[in-house]
C-alpha positions in Angstrom: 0.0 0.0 0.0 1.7 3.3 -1.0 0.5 6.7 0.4 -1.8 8.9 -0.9 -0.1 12.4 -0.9 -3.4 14.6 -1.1 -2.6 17.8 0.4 -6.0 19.4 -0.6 -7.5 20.7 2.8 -4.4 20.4 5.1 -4.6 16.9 5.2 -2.2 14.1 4.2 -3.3 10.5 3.9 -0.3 7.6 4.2 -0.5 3.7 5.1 0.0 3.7 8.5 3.0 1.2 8.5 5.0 3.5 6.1 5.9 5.2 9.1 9.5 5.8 8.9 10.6 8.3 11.3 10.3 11.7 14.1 13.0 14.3 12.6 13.8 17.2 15.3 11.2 16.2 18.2 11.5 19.1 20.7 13.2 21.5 18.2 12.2 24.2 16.5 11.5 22.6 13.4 9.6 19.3 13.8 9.3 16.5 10.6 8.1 13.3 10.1 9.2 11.5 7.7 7.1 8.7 5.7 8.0 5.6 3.3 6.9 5.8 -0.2 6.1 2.4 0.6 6.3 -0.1 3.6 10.5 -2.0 2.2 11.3 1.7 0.5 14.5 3.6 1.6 13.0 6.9 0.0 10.9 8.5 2.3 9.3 12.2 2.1 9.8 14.7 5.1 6.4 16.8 6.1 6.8 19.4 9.2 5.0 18.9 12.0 4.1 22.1 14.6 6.3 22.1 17.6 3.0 21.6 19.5 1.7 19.0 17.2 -0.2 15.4 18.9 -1.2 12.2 18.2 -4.8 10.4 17.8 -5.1 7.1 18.5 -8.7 5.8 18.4 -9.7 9.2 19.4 -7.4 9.6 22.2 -4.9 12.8 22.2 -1.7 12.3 23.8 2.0 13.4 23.2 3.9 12.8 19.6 6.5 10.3 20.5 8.5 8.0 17.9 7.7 5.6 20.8 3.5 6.2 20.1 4.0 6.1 16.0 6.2 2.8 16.4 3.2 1.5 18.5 0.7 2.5 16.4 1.3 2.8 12.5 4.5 0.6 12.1 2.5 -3.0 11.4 -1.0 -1.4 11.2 -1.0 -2.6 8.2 -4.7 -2.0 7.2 -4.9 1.7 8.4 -4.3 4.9 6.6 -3.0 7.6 8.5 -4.1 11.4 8.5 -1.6 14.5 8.8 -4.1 17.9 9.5 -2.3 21.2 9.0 -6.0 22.6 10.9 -5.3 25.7 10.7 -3.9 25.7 6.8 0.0 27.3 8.0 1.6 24.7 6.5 2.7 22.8 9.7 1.1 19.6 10.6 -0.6 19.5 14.1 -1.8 16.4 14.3 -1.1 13.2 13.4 -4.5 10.7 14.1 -4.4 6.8 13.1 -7.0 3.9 14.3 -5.3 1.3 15.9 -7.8 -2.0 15.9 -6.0 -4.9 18.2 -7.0 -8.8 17.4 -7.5 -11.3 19.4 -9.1 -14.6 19.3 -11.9 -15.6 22.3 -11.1 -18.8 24.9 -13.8 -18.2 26.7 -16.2 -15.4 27.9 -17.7 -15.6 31.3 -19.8 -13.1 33.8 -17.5 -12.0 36.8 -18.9 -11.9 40.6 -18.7 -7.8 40.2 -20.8 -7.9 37.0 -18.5 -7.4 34.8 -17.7 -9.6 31.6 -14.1 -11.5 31.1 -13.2 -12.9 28.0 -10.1 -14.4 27.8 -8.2 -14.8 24.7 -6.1 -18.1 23.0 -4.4 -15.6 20.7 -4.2 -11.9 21.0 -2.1 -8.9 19.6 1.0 -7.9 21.9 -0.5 -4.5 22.2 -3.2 -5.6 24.4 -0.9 -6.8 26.5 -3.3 -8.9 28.1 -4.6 -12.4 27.5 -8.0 -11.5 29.2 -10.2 -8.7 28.7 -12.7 -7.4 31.6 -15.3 -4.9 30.8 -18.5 -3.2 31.2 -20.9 -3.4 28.5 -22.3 -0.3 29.3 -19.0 1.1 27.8 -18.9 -1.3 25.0 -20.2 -1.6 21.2 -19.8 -4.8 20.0 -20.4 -5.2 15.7 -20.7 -8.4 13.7 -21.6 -8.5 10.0 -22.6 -4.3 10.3 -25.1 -5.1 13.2 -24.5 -4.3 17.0 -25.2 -7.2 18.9 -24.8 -7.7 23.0 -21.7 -9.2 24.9 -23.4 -11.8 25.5 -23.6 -12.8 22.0 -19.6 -13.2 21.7 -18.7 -16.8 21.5 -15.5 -19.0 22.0 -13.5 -19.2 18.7 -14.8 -15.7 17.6 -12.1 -13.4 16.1 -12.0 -10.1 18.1 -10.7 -6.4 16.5 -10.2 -4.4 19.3 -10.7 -0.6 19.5 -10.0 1.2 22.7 -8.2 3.7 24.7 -4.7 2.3 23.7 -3.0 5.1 25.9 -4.1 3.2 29.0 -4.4 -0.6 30.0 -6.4 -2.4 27.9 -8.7 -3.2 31.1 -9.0 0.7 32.4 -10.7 1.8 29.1 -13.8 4.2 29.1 -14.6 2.6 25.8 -14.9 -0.3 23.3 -15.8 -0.6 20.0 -15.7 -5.0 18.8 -15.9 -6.0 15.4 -16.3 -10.0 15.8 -15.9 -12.2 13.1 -16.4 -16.2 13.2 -15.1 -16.5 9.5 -13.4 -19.9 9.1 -11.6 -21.5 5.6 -9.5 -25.1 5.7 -7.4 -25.9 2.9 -4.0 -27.0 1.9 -1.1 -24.5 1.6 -0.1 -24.5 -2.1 2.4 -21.6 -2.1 4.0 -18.9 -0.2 4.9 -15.0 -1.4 5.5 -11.5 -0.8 3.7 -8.3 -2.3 4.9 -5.3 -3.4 5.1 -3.9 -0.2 7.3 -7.2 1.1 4.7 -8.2 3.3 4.5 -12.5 3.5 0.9 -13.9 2.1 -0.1 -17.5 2.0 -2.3 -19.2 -0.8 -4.3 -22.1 -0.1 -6.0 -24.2 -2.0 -8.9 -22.1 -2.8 -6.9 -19.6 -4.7 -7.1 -17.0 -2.0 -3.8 -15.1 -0.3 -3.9 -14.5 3.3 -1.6 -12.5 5.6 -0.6 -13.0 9.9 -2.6 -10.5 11.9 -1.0 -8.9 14.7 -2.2 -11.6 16.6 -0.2 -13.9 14.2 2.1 -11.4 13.8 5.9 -13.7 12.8 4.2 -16.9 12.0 4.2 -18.8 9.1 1.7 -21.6 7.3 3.9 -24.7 5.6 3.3 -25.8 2.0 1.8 -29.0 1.8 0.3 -28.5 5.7 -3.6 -28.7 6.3 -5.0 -25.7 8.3 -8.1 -24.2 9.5 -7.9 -20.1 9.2 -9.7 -17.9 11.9 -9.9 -14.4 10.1 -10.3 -11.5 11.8 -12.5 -7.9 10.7 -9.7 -7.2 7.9 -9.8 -10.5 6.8 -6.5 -11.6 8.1 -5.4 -15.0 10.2 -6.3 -14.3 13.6 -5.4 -17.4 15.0 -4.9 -20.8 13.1 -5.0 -24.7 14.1 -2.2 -26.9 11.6 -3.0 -30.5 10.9 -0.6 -33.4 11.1 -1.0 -36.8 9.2 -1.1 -39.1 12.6 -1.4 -42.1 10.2 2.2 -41.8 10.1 3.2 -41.1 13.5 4.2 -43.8 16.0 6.4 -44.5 19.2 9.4 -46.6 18.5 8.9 -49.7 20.8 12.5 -51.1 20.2 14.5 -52.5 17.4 15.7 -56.2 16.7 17.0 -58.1 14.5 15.4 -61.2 12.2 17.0 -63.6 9.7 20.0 -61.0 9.6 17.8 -57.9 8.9 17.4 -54.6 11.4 13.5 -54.8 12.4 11.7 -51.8 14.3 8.9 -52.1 16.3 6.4 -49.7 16.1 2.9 -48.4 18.3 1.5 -46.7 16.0 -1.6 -44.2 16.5 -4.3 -47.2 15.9 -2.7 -48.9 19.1 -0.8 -51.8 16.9 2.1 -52.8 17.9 3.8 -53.8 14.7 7.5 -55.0 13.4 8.6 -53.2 10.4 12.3 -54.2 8.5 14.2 -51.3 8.6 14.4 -50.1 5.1 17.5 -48.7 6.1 19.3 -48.6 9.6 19.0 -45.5 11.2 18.5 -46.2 14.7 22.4 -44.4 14.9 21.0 -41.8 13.7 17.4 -41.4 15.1 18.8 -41.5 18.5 22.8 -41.2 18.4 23.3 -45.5 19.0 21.9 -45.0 22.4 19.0 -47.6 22.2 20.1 -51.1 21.6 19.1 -53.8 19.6 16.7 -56.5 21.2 15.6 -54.2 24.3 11.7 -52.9 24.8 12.5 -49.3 27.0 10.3 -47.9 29.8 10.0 -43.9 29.9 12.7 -43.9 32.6 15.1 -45.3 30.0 14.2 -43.4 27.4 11.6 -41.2 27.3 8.8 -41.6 25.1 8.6 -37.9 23.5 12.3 -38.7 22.0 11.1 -41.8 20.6 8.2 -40.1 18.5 8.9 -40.6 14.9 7.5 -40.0 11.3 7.7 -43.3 9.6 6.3 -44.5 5.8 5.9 -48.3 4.6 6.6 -49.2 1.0 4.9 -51.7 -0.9 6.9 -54.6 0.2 6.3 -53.6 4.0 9.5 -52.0 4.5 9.5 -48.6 7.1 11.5 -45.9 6.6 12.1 -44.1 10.1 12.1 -40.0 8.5 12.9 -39.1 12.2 12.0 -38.0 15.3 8.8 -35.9 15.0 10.2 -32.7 16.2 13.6 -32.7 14.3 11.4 -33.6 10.7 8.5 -31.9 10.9 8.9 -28.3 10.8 7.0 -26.5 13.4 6.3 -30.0 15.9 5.9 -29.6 18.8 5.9 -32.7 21.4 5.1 -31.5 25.0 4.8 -33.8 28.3 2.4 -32.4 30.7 1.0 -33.2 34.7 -2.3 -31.8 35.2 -5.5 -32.6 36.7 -8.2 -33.0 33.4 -11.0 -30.7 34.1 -13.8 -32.3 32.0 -15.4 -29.0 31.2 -12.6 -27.4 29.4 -11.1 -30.4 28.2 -7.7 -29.6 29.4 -4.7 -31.1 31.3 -3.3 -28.1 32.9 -2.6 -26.2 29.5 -3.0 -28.9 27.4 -5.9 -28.8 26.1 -7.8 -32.0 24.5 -10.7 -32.0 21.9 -13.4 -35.0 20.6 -11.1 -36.1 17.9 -7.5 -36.6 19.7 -6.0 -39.6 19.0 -5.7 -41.1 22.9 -2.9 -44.3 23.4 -2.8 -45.7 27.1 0.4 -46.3 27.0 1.7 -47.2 31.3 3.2 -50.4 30.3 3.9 -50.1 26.8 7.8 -51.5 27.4 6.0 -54.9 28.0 6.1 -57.1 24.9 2.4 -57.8 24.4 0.0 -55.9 22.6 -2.4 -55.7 25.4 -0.2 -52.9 27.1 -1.0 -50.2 24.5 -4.5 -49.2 23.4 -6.5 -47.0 22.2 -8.7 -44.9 23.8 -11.2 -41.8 23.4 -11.1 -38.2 25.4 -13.9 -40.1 27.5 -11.2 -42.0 28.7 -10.2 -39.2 30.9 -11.6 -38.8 34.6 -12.6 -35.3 35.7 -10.4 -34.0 38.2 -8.1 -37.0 38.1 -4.1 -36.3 37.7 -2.5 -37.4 34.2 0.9 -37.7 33.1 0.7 -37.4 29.2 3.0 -36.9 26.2 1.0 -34.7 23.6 2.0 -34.1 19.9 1.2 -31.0 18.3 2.3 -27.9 16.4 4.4 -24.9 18.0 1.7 -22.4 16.2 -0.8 -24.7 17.6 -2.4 -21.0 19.2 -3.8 -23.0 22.2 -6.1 -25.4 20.3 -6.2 -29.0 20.7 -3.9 -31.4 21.3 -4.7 -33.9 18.5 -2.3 -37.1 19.4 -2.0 -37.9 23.5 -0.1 -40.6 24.5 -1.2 -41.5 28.5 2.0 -42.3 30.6 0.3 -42.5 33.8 -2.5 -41.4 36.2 -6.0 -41.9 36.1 -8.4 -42.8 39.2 -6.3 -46.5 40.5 -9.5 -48.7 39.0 -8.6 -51.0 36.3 -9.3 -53.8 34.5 -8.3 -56.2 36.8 -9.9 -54.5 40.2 -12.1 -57.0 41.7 -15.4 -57.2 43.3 -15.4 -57.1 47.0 -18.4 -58.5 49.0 -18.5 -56.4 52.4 -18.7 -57.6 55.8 -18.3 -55.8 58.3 -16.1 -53.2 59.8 -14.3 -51.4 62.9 -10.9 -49.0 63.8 -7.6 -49.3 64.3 -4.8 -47.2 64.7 -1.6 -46.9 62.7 1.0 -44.6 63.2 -1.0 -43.0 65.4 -3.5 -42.2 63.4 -7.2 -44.0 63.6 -7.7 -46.0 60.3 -11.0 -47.7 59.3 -10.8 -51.5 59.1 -13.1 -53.7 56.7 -13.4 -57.4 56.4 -14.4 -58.3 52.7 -14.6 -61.3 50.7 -12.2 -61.1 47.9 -10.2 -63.0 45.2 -12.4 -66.2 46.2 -11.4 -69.0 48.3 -7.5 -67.6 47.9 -7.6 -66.3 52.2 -6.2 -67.3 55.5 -9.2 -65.8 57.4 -11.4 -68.8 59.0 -14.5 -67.5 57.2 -12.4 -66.4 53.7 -12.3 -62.9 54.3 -9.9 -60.6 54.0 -8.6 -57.4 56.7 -8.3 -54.1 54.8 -6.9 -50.9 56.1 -9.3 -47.6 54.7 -8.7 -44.3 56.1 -10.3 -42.9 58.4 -13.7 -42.2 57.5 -14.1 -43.9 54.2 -16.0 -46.7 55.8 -18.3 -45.1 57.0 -19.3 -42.8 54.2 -19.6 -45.7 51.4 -22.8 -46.5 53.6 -22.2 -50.4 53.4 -24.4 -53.4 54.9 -23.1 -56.8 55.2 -23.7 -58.7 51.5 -23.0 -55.4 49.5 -20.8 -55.8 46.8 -18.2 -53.2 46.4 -15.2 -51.8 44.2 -12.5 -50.0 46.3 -8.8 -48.5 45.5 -6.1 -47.4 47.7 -3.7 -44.7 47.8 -0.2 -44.5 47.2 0.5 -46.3 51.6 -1.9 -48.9 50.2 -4.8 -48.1 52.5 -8.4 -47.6 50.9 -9.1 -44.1 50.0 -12.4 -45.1 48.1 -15.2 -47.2 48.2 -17.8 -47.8 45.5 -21.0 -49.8 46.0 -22.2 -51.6 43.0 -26.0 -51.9 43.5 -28.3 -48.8 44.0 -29.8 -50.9 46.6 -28.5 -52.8 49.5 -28.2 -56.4 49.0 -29.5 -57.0 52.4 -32.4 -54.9 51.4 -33.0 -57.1 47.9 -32.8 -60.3 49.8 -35.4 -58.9 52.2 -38.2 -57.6 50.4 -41.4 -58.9 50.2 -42.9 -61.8 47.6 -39.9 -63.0 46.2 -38.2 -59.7 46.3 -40.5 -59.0 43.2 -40.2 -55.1 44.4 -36.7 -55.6 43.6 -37.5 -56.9 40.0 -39.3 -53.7 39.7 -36.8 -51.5 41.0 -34.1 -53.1 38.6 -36.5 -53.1 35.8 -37.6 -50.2 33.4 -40.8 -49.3 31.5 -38.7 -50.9 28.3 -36.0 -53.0 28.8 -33.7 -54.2 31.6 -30.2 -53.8 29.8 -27.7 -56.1 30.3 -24.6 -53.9 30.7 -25.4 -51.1 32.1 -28.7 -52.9 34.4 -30.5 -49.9 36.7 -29.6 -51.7 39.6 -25.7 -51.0 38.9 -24.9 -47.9 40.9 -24.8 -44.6 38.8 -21.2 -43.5 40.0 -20.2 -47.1 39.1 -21.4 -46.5 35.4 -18.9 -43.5 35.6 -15.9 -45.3 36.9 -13.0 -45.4 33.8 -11.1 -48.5 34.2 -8.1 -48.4 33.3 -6.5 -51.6 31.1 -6.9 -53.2 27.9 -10.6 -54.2 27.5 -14.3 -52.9 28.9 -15.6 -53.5 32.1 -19.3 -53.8 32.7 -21.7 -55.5 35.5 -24.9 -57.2 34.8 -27.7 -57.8 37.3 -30.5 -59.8 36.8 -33.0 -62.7 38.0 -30.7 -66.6 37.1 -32.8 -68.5 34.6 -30.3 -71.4 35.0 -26.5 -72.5 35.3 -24.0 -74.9 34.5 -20.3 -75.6 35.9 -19.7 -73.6 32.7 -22.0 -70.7 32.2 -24.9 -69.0 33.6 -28.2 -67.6 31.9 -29.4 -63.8 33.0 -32.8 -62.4 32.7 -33.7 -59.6 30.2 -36.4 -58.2 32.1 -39.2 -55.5 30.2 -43.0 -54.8 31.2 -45.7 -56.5 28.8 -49.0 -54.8 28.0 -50.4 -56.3 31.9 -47.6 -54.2 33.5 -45.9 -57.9 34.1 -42.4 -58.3 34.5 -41.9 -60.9 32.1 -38.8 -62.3 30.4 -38.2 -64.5 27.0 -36.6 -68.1 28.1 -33.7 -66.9 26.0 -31.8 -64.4 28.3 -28.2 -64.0 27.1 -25.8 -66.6 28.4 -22.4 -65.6 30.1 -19.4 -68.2 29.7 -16.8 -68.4 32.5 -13.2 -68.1 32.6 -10.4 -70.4 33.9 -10.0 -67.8 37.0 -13.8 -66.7 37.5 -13.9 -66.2 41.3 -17.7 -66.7 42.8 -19.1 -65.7 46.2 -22.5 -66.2 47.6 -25.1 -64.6 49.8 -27.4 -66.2 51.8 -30.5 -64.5 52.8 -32.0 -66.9 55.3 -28.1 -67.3 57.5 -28.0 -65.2 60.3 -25.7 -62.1 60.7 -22.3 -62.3 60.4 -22.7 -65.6 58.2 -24.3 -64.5 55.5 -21.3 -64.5 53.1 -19.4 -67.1 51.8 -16.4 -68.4 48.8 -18.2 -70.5 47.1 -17.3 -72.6 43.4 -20.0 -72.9 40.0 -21.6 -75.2 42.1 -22.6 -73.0 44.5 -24.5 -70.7 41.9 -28.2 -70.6 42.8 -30.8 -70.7 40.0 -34.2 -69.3 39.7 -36.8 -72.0 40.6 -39.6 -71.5 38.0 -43.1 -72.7 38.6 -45.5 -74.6 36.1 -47.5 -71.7 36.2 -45.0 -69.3 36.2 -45.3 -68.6 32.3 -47.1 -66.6 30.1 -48.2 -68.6 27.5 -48.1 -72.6 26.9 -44.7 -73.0 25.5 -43.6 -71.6 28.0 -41.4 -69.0 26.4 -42.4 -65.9 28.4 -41.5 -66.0 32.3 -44.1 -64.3 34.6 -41.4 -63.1 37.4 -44.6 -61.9 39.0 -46.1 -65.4 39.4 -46.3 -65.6 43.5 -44.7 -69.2 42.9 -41.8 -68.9 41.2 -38.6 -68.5 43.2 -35.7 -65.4 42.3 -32.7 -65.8 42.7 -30.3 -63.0 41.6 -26.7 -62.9 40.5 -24.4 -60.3 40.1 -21.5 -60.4 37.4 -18.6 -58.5 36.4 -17.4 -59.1 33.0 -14.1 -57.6 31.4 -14.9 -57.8 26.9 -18.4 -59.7 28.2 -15.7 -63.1 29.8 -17.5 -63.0 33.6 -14.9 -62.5 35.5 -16.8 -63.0 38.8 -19.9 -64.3 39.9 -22.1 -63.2 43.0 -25.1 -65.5 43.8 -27.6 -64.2 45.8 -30.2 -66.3 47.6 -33.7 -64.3 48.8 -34.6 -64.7 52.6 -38.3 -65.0 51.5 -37.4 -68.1 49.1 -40.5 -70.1 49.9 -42.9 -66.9 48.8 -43.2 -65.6 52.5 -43.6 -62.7 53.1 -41.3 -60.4 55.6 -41.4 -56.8 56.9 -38.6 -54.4 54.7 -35.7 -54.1 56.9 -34.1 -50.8 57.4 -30.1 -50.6 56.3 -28.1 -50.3 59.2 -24.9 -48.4 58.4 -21.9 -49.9 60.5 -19.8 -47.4 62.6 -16.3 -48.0 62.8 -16.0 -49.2 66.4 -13.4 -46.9 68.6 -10.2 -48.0 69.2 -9.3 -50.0 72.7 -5.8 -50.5 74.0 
């Protein structure tokens, strides 16, 4: 942009970032002298009043090379007005508009009543990466049309108008233009204009330049990227894409029949061996790993062993290198945070829908199973994470897209166990009271007289899971490997089930819904169970349900759903569950007395509903009435890891003959005090 010398009126017009200099500030003869264009060396000198200011947005304040650096050099979009106002051939003023961009993180209502919107990317002269303000002393514009405050939404590009003479946040006014205009492409090609200022092209034809948000960065041919444009239509903030089909953490490398293998996880959670196309472990990682040896983070950790890789067509990988030597602008980050669900973010790292997630705590252990994929729903609200996260150094705050998990999470996995709760008392250790509970756990495999098992909880914990003797439980323990948390697995007690009335058909009822009862995720389970994330290689889920029958081998659950008579009926069919080698069962009888209610038990020991004659709804005998007054429940409760029961829990009803009992109130144990 070159300047437009029109002198007509007293007033000059220039591009404000042809700025060049202040000649004789504080002397008798003042000048400023201004670029023909932006990468000129001839400039032209215009004299300036010894008294002469500067406009900025409005605002008077003193002429300063300090102001015009500020606010015409890089104002790139902004002519610039010299006034001679009273036509004696001396400039007196000097008056620019200074817009400053910024790109919205979030915009929130603060306790005073003011509004805070906090910015991902933002011009330097803000200075800020929040803005707090009072809409009384703000206009806010989009598409020519004021709108409210309110109406400013996350991802919006922001151009700023204020009083730039002051902090941003001390203004006594605003003016907003917001912008949510978006375009993804490639980057075909890169230039410079007349004026030597750096465009990009994408695919769409179009040339785009950095905002002063942006101001320094640059887009890479061949690189995928989603454009934010601000009010001039420049890149207010950007996100770049990387091809995560060909990134992967090296494993280790070996050798076969003579050849130099790699092993690969790669970002669909394979662990796969690749022959080396060529050998450049010496040169991916200066001869430091060794052949034939799987490394754990503490050897070598896992953000120096993030590579680019290709396969050619006779399955041989070329290692292109590590991610951030190869890929210009990578950027490979590990982070400790606590993940706050609502933000999506570990500390600063912040996560989105799409981010390729690897669980990756064991992955120096040569098995498959000890690296897997996972979602962002993976992640535990408020839960610690130690995580390696790949990205892009212009990344401008957005997502993370490829997270590799190295540790943390809530201490339930895949192989916690169900406990069945027994009772419970004090103890001190070090001084300090500790709950005690005695559980039945890992089945017969205990040197208690009755099976159980002593735990240590802290103090409290006991007490606040709200726990009767039969109710199965998950629990975890801190880092002195004492309890710190207890989950109960039914909404109800199982005291309570076993108690009811009729054949505990209330129960039924209570575990049923209008449609169907649903085998993974039955009403009875507990609602913070359903939330647990457990962590491992495979899905956990529990099933409750009336036992249709069983086998040393397998037992047969209920589907329960309401027919047209309000009945709790069931199809003979259920869904059968095989068991495992190392299925642990447990039992609960509801007619022993306290104390002895519990017990180890073997597939034997399962309990199966007894159905009477009458018990059907039609005469095949395809439909179970649970209603029927004669038929017999009995429940079980399973955990299953990928659907393979991993335990059994077979409950037996007090009321097994059809009599009916009184409901029984849940007593809540108190951990007893402690006695020297």
């Amino acid at each position: 942009m070159t300047p437009v010398d029109l002198q007509t009126g007293g007033v000059v017009k220039f591009a404000a970032q042809n700025y060049a200099s202040l000649i004789n500030i504080g002397g008798d003869t003042p000048k400023i002298a201004i670029y023909k264009s932006e990468f000129s060396s001839i400039y032209t000198e215009y004299k300036l009043d010894p008294s002469a200011v500067m406009k900025v947005n409005g605002v008077e304040a003193a002429l300063s090379d300090y102001n015009c650096r500020s606010y015409l050099d890089g104002n790139t979009h902004e002519i610039a007005y010299l006034s001679d106002t009273d036509l004696d051939g001396d400039y007196d003023c000097i008056e620019v508009r200074y817009l400053a961009t910024a790109t919205v993180d979030f915009i929130d209502e603060t306790d005073w009543g003011y509004v805070k919107i906090g910015f991902n990317t933002y011009d330097i002269g803000l200075g800020k990466a929040y803005l707090i303000i009072d809409d009384q002393l703000c206009k806010v514009i989009k598409n020519g049309q004021e709108i409210g405050l309110s109406d400013i939404k996350p991802g919006d590009a922001l151009s700023i108008e204020w009083n730039a003479y002051g902090e941003v946040n001390s203004s006594d006014f605003y003016t907003i233009y917001v912008t949510d205009n978006t375009v993804t492409g490639t980057c075909t090609m890169t230039g410079k204009d007349t004026d030597g200022r750096e465009y990009f092209v994408l695919d769409n034809g179009v040339e785009y330049y950095m905002s002063g948000a942006t101001r320094g960065d640059s887009l890479l041919v061949g690189d995928e990227y989603t454009l934010n444009l601000d009010y001039y239509g420049d890149i207010a903030s950007y996100e770049r894409f990387m091809n995560f089909d060909r990134i992967a953490v090296i494993d280790k490398f070996y050798t076969s029949a003579g050849d130099t293998m790699v092993r690969l996880i790669t970002s669909d959670d394979k662990k796969v061996g690749y022959k080396l196309k060529e050998d450049k472990s010496d040169l991916l990682l200066s001869g430091t790993m060794e052949i034939n040896r799987s490394y754990t983070d503490a050897m070598f950790p896992i953000e120096e062993r993030i590579v680019y890789f290709s396969v050619n067509s006779d399955g041989e990988c070329t290692i292109k290198g590590l991610v951030s030597d190869v890929t210009p602008g990578a950027r490979v980050k590990r982070v400790t945070g606590i993940y706050d669900s609502v933000t999506k973010k570990i500390g600063d790292l912040k996560l989105s829908d799409e981010s390729v997630v690897l669980y990756a705590e064991n992955y120096a252990v040569n098995t498959s199973e000890n690296v897997y994929k996972k979602s962002i729903d993976y992640f535990e609200n408020n839960i610690k994470y130690e995580v390696v996260a790949v990205g892009t150094e212009n990344i401008n705050n957005s997502s993370y897209p490829f997270i590799v998990i190295i540790s943390g999470g809530s201490g339930y996995n895949v192989n916690t166990q169900m406990a069945i709760f027994e009772s419970s008392g004090s103890t001190i250790v070090d001084g300090e009271i500790k709950d005690v509970m005695y559980v039945y756990i890992n089945g017969r495999n205990s040197d208690d007289y009755k099976g159980r098992t002593k735990m240590i909880c802290e103090y409290g914990v006991v007490k606040y899971a709200y726990m009767s003797e039969g109710d199965a439980i998950i629990y975890k323990t801190d880092s002195d490997g004492y309890v710190d948390d207890i989950k109960k697995l039914t909404k109800m007690s199982i005291y309570d089930i076993a108690g009811l009335n009729g054949s505990a058909r209330n129960a039924l009822a209570y575990a049923s819904t209008p449609t169907t009862f649903k085998y993974s995720s039955s009403e009875m389970i507990a609602d913070d169970v359903k939330l647990v994330v457990f962590k491992g290689y495979g899905e956990v889920s529990f099933v409750f349900g009336p036992v249709i029958y069983k086998t040393e081998d397998e037992i047969k659950i209920a589907s329960v759903s309401r027919d047209s008579s309000n009945e709790y009926v069931s199809d003979v069919e259920g869904r059968i569950y095989s068991y495992g080698s190392d299925t642990k069962f447990y039992s609960y009888n509801g007619n022993g007395r306290t104390g002895y209610l519990i017990n180890n038990t073997n597939a034997s020991g399962v309990l199966q509903s007894v159905i009477s004659n009458t018990g059907y709804v039609d005469a095949n005998k395809s439909i179970i009435n649970w209603n029927n007054e004669n038929t017999v429940i009995r429940y079980a409760l399973l955990r299953l890891v990928n659907d393979e029961v991993k335990e059994v829990y077979s409950i037996e009803m007090y009321d097994k003959a059809g009599t009916t009992t009184a409901d029984v109130a849940v007593t809540v144990p108190e951990p007893e005090p402690y006695v020297s």
